[in-house]
Structure formats: structure tokens, C-alpha cells
C-alpha positions in Angstrom: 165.3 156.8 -76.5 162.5 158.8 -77.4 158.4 157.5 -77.0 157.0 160.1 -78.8 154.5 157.9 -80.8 153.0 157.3 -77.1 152.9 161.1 -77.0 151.6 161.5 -80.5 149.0 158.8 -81.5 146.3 157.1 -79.4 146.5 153.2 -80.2 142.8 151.5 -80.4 144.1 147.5 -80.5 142.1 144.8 -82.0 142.2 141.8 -79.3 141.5 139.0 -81.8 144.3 138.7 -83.9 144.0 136.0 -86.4 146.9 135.1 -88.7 146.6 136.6 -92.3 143.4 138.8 -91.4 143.2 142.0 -92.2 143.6 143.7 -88.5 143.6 147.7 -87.3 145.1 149.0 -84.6 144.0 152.3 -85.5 146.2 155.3 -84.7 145.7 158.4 -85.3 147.9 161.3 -86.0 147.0 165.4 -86.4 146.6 165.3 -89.9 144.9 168.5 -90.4 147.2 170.8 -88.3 149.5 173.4 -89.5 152.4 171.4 -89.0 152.9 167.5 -88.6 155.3 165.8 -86.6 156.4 162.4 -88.4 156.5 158.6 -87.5 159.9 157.3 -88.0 159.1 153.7 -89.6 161.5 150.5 -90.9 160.3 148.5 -93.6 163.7 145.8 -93.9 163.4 143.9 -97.3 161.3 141.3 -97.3 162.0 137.9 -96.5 161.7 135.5 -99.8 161.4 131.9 -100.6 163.2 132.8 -103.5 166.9 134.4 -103.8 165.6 137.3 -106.2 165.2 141.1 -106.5 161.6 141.6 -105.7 161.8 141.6 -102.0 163.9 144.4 -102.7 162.2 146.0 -104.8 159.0 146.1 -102.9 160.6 147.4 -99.6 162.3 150.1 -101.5 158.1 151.1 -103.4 156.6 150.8 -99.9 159.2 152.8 -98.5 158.7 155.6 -101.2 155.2 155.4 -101.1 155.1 156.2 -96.9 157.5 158.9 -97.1 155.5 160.7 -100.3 152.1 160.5 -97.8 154.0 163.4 -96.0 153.5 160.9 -92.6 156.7 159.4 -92.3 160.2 159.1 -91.9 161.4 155.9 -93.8 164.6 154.5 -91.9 167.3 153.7 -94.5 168.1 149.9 -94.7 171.6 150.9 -94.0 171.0 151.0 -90.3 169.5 147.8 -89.8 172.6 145.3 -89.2 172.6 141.4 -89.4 170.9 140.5 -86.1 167.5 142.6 -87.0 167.8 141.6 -90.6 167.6 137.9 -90.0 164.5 138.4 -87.4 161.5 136.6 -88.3 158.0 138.4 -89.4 155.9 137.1 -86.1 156.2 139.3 -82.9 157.6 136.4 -81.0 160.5 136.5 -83.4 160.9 140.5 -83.3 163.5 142.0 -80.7 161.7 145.2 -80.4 164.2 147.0 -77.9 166.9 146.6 -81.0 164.1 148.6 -83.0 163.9 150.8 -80.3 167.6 151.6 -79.8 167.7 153.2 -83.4 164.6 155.4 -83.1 162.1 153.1 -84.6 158.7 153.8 -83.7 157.0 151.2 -86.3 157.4 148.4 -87.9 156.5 146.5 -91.1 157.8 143.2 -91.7 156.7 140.7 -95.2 157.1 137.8 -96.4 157.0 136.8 -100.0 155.8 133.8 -101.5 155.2 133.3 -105.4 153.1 130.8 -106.8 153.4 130.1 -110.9 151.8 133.5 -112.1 150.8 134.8 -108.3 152.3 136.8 -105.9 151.3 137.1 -102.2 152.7 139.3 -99.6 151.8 138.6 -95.5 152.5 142.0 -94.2 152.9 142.9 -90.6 153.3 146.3 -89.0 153.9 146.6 -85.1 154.2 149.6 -82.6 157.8 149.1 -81.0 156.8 150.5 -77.9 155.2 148.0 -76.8 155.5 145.5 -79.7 151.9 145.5 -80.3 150.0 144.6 -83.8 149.1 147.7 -85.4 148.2 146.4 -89.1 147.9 142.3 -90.5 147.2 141.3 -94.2 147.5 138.8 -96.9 148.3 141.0 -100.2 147.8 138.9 -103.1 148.6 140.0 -107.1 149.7 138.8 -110.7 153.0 138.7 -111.1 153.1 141.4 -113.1 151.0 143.7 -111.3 152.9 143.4 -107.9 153.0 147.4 -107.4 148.8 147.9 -106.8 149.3 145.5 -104.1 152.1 147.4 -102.1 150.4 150.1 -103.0 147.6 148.9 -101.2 149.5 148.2 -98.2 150.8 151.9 -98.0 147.1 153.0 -98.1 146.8 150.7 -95.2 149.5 151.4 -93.2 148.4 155.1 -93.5 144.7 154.2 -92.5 145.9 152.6 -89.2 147.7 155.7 -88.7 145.7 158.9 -90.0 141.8 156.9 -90.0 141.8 157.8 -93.4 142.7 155.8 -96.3 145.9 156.9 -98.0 146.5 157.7 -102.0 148.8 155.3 -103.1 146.7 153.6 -105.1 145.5 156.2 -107.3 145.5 156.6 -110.7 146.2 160.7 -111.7 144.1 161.3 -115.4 146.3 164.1 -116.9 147.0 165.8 -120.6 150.4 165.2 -121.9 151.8 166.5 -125.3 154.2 168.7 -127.2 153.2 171.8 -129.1 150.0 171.4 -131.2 149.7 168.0 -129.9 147.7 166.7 -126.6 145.8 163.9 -125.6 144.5 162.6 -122.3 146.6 160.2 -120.0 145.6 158.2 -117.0 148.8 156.3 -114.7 149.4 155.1 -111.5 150.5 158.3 -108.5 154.2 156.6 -109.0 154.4 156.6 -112.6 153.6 153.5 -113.2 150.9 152.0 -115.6 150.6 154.9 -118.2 147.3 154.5 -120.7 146.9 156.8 -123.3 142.9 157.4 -123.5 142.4 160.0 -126.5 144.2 159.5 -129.5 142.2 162.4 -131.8 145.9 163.9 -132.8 145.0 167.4 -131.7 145.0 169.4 -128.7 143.0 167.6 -126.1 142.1 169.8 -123.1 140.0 169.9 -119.6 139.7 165.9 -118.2 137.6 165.2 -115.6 135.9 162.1 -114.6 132.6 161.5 -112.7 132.5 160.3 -108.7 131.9 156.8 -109.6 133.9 156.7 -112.8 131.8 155.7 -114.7 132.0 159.1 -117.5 135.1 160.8 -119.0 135.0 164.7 -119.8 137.1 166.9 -122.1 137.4 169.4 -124.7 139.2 168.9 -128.2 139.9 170.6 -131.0 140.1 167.5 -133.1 137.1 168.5 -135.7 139.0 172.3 -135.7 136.4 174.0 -132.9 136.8 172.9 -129.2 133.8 170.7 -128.9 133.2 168.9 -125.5 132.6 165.2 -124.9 130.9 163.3 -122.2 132.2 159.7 -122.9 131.6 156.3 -120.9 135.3 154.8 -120.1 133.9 151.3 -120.1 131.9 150.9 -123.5 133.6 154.2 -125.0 130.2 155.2 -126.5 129.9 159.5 -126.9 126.8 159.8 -124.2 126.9 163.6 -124.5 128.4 166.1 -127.0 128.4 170.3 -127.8 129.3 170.9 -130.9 127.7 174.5 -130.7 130.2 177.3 -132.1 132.0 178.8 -129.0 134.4 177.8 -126.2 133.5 174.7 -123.6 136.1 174.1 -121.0 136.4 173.2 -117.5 133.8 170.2 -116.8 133.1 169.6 -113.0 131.0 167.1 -111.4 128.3 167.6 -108.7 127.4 163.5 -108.8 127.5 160.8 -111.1 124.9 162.3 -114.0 125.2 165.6 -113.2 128.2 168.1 -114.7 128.7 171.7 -115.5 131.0 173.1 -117.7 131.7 177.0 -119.2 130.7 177.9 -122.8 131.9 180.9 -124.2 130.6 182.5 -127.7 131.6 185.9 -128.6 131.6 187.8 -125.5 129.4 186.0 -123.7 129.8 183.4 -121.0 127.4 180.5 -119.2 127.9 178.2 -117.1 125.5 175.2 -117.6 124.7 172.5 -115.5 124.0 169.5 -117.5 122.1 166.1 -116.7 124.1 163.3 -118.6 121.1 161.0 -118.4 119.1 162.9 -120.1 121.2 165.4 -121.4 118.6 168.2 -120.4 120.8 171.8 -120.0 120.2 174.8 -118.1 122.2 177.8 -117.3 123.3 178.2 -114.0 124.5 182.0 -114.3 125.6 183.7 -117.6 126.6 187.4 -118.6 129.4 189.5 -120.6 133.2 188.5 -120.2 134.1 185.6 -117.9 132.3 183.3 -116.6 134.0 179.9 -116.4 135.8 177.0 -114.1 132.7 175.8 -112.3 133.8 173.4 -108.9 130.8 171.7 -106.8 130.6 172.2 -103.0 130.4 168.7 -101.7 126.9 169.1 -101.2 126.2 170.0 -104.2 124.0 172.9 -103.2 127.0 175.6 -104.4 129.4 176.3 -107.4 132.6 178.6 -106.7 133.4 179.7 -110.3 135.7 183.1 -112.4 134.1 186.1 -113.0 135.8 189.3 -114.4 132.4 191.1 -113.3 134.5 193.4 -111.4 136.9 194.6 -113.8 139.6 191.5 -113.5 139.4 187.7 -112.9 138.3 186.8 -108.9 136.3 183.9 -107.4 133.0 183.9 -106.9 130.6 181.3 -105.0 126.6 181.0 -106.3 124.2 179.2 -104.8 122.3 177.0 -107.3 118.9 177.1 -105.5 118.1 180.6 -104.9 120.8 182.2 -107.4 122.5 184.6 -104.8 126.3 185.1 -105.5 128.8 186.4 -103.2 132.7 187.3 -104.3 135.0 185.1 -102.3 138.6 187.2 -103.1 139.9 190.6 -102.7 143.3 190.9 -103.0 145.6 191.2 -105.9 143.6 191.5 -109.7 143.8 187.7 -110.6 142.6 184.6 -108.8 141.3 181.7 -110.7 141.1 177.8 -111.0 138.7 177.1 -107.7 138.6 173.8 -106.4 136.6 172.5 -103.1 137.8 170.6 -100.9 136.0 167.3 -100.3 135.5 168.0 -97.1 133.8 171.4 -97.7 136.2 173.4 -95.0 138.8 174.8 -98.0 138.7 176.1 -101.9 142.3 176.2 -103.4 143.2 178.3 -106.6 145.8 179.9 -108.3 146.7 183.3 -107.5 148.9 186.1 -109.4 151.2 187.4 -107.3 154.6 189.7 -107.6 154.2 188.3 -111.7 154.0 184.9 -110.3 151.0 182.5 -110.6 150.9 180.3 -107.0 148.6 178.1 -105.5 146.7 179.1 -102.7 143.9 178.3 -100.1 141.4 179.8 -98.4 138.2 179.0 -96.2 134.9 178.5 -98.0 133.7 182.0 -97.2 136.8 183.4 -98.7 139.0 184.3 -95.1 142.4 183.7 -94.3 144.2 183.1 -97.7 147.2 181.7 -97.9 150.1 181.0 -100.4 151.7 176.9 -100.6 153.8 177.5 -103.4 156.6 180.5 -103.9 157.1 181.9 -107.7 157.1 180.1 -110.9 153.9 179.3 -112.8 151.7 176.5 -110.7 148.2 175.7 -112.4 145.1 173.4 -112.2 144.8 173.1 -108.6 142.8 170.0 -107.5 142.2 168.1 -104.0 142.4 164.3 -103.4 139.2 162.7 -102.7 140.6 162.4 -99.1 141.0 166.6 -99.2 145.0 165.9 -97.5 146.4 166.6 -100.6 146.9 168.9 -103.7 147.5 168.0 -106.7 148.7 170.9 -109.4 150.8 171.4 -112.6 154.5 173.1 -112.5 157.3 174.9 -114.2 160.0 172.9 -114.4 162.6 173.9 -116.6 160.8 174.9 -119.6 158.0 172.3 -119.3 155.3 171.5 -116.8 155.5 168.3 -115.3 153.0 167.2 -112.3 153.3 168.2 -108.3 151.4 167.0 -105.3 152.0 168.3 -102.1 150.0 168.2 -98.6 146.9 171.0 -98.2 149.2 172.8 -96.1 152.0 173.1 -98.8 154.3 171.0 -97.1 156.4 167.8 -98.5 156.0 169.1 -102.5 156.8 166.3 -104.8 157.4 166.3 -108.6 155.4 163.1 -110.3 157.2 161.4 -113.2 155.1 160.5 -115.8 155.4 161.1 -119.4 158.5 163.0 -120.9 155.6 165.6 -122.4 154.7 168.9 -121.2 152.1 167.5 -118.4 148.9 169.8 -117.1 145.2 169.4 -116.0 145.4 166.5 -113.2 142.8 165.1 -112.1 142.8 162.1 -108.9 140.3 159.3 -110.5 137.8 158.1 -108.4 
């Protein structure tokens, strides 16, 4: 029997424990090393007052939703026989050596109840080990809307082991379309939930969304020139529109009024940072051939953006206050699509290499590059808000469908959303 969650996690326990509140018994993992050793955990179906299929079916979410966070080994129902079936959800009912005996380190036992059009879900998680409670909470949803909430517990589970709140709740704004044909998506990370938000019958390019969600970004060709639009999601008023003759892509967001974006008329370029409140515009750095895909430190102070200055396509950083610019990549004659990490230590982008177009990272300064992808084409390269994940578009087959994958390239997943050629993702706030 192996206790390698006692080697691998430190457990902080919460002493008062009171039934249905939300408790953390925080433990945390390497998340940010080169390689991560997983937590094997069992999530049994959960028990019901009702004979029906939905404690199935929410084991089986909450089980794909753990082992997509790249943090876990789901144990397949298959090895749990009667006895640890029919255990109770409280620790005085759990026979944690049996859990043990099959390599389980954790534990997360439910119990459904559903009232007319509610559902609620008590969810437990314990440490085998020791049988100690590592995570306690009352999930409560429509009916109909039963996912968010196990979604929610997944995000919690993976706090209590990481410190940081997981993704399984988000909602992934993409474009989706065939041929001349492309409008702006939003759905749930599993799939789930799909809204169409543009509807202009045209090519529809470039989403983004502002850090408190409040204002939707993109570029379409629906009055026959690529005109960009700042819109407000919740009124849908146009706050801000450029309807000047020339080329605006690539819309990023330093906070929640402020946004740059890349013009491009004839064969000049600018990139202009714009405030949405007052829609004042000034241009951040502007010359001959490229200058395009603006991305925001996290402090706001510095823009990592394309340039073909030198000859071919390569990454560059600026600062905004002083105007000093400094070329971030060297190697091969194409790197583009820069995107920050929120936590300011990485930039990934998308790199040409052997007649391949891959995604890459590299340190903020521009050192130690390195590939997470191997061949095909991979685009639009964008972290999570928690900066564990990437999130990128993908060959597959002859269409691009969405991937996501940890910083480090490891446990790649293909997203299933529309049945569309997919690009552009972006995580909403």
C-alpha cells in the first residue's frame, strides 16, 4: 500500500467541521513543476433518494472534469465492489482501509436530494490516510442546470488540492463556422450550454472579452470591410466602433475600459490603445509592415506584440511608459500570436517550425523556449485566468476543433463543441 499523498501534499485541517459548510483542508500539490505526479481519487455514484440516472450521471461529469484538470487519476467504478458501494457519506460510515487496499488516496462521496424544480448535492471528500475531512459542501441548482453545480465542486476539490481554484466552471467564447460563414460562440469547458452571440451572417473574427465581463470585442466583415466592435454583453448597446478603411484585429485587454487592438491600412500598421469610457485613442507604436496581436503584461505597464521589423514575423515586448522595445525571439523566421501569462512569469505563442506551426513558451524576457505541441497547425494560444492551462485551436482532420492542455504541454485534450470549424478561444472571465 502506497502513502504517497503523505509524501506529496501537506494537509492544513480545519478543526471545526460543521455539517453542510463549506470546509478546506487545503492541500497542496507542485502544480508548477515540470512534471506532476497525480492523486488517484474515487468518486462512487452517488447515493439518491430516488432510483434514477442522475447520480450516475453526475459521478461519471465529476469524474471527467478531475481527470481533464491534469491532477488526477479517476478510479473506475468497476473496482469498487458491494461492501464500499453501500457505505454511507459520513466518515463514521466510511471503511477507509477498504479504500486504502485499492490505492485510493481520496475520497468524494454525495448525496442527492431533489426538491420539485431543485437539486442539491452534500458532497464530501476525505484523505484515506487518515480518514480526515479534506473538502464539505451543500451544492444547490435547477434541475436543469445540475452540471454548473458539479462543476463547481470540481473547482473545489481542485482548490483544496492545488490552492487555486480550478476551470471547470468556465465558459470558452470561441468563433465557429463553415466557409464564408462565422460568428462568435460562448459554452461551457465540457460542451455544454452553447450560445450563439453574433448572428451578422458573415465572417466574424478576433473575440475577446474584458476582466470583468462586462464588454465583448470582435472584428466583422458584415458591412463588407472588417470593422471592429466594442459591445456591452448585458444591454447589447455598440459602446465603441472603427469603421475607418483598413484592417482591425486582435483586441486585448489591459483592464476593464482599457483595450488595444492592431489597425492596418495599406502598408502601414498601429497598435492603439483605446479607453472604452471615453473612447479617446492613441497609438502605442506604429510603422511599415506588421505590427499587430497586442497581449497586456498583467501589470499593465507592457504589451508583447508582432513585428516583421526585422525582415520576418518575431515577438516583440514595448513598454508603454517610456516607449523602449526589446525583441523577445530569435530562432526560426516566424513566431506570432503572444499571450502573457496571468501570472507574469510566461508568454506563449505559436512558432513555425520544420513547416509546422506549434505552440510554445518562453520566459517573459524571451529565454528558454520551448515546444508543447509536435506538428500540425496549432493557433490562438491563450492562458486560463489561473495561468495552469492553455487553451489553443487544432488540426483535426480537415477542421480545427478546440484543445486545452496544461502550461507544460502535458494531458492535451480536444473540446467538443460545435460540429464547425472552431478557432480564436478565449476563457471568459
Amino acid at each position: 500500500m502506497r502513502h504517497s499523498i503523505k509524501l506529496r501534499v501537506i494537509i492544513v485541517l480545519c478543526f471545526t467541521l460543521f455539517i453542510f459548510t463549506e470546509v478546506y483542508g487545503k492541500i497542496y500539490l507542485d502544480v508548477y513543476g515540470k512534471s506532476l505526479k497525480k492523486i488517484t481519487i474515487a468518486v462512487p455514484h452517488f447515493k439518491s433518494e430516488r432510483a434514477n440516472k442522475l447520480s450516475i450521471e453526475m459521478s461519471d461529469v465529476l469524474n471527467r472534469d478531475l481527470e481533464m484538470s491534469g491532477f488526477f487519476i479517476p478510479a473506475p467504478q468497476t473496482l469498487f465492489d458491494r461492501e464500499l458501494l453501500e457505505e454511507g457519506i459520513e466518515k463514521k460510515d466510511i471503511k477507509f482501509n477498504n479504500w486504502r487496499s485499492i490505492g485510493v488516496e481520496l475520497l468524494c462521496k454525495g448525496m442527492i436530494q431533489e426538491r420539485n424544480d431543485e437539486v442539491i448535492v452534500d458532497a464530501y471528500v476525505y484523505d484515506t490516510i487518515d480518514g480526515s475531512l479534506v473538502h464539505a459542501n451543500k451544492y444547490r441548482s435547477k434541475a436543469s442546470d445540475w452540471r454548473r453545480s458539479i462543476h463547481r465542486l470540481a473547482d473545489d476539490i481542485i482548490f483544496a488540492v492545488t490552492g487555486e481554484k480550478g476551470i471547470m466552471s468556465s465558459r470558452i467564447l470561441f468563433v465557429s463556422g463553415y466557409r464564408g460563414k462565422k460568428e462568435i460562440y460562448v459554452a461551457d469547458l465540457d460542451g455544454y450550454n452553447i450560445q450563439k452571440l453574433t448572428n451578422y451572417n458573415s465572417i466574424t473574427l478576433s473575440p475577446s472579452v474584458s476582466p470583468d465581463g462586462k464588454y465583448l470585442s470582435y472584428t466583422t466583415y458584415a458591412n463588407e470591410r472588417p470593422n471592429l466592435y466594442i459591445v456591452d454583453m448585458h444591454t447589447k448597446k455598440e459602446i465603441y466602433i472603427d469603421r475607418d478603411i483598413g484592417m482591425k484585429t486582435g483586441t486585448a485587454w489591459r483592464d476593464k475600459n482599457t483595450f488595444a487592438y492592431s489597425f492596418t491600412s495599406g502598408r502601414k500598421s498601429t497598435i492603439y490603445i483605446v479607453d472604452v469610457t471615453t473612447g479617446a485613442k492613441k497609438a502605442l507604436i506604429s510603422g511599415d509592415g506588421i505590427y499587430t496581436s497586442p497581449s497586456f503584461s498583467p501589470d499593465g505597464k507592457k504589451v508583447a506584440f508582432v513585428s516583421d521589423m526585422h525582415g520576418s514575423p518575431h515577438i516583440f515586448l514595448i513598454d508603454i511608459i517610456t516607449g523602449e522595445t526589446k525583441r523577445l525571439t530569435f530562432f526560426g523566421n516566424y513566431n506570432v500570436s503572444p499571450n502573457f501569462s496571468p501570472k507574469g512569469d510566461l508568454i506563449t505563442f505559436v512558432s513555425k517550425v520544420e513547416g509546422s506551426f506549434d505552440i510554445c513558451v518562453m520566459n517573459i524576457d524571451g529565454s528558454n523556449p520551448r515546444l508543447l505541441t509536435n506538428g500540425g497547425i496549432n493557433d490562438s494560444p491563450r492562458f486560463s485566468p489561473c495561468g495552469r492551462y492553455i487553451i489553443y485551436s487544432t488540426t483535426q482532420g480537415n477542421k480545427n476543433k478546440i484543445a486545452i492542455m496544461l502550461f507544460n504541454g502535458e494531458n492535451k485534450r480536444i473540446l467538443n463543441f460545435t460540429d464547425g470549424d472552431e478557432t480564436q478561444p478565449f476563457f471568459m472571465p
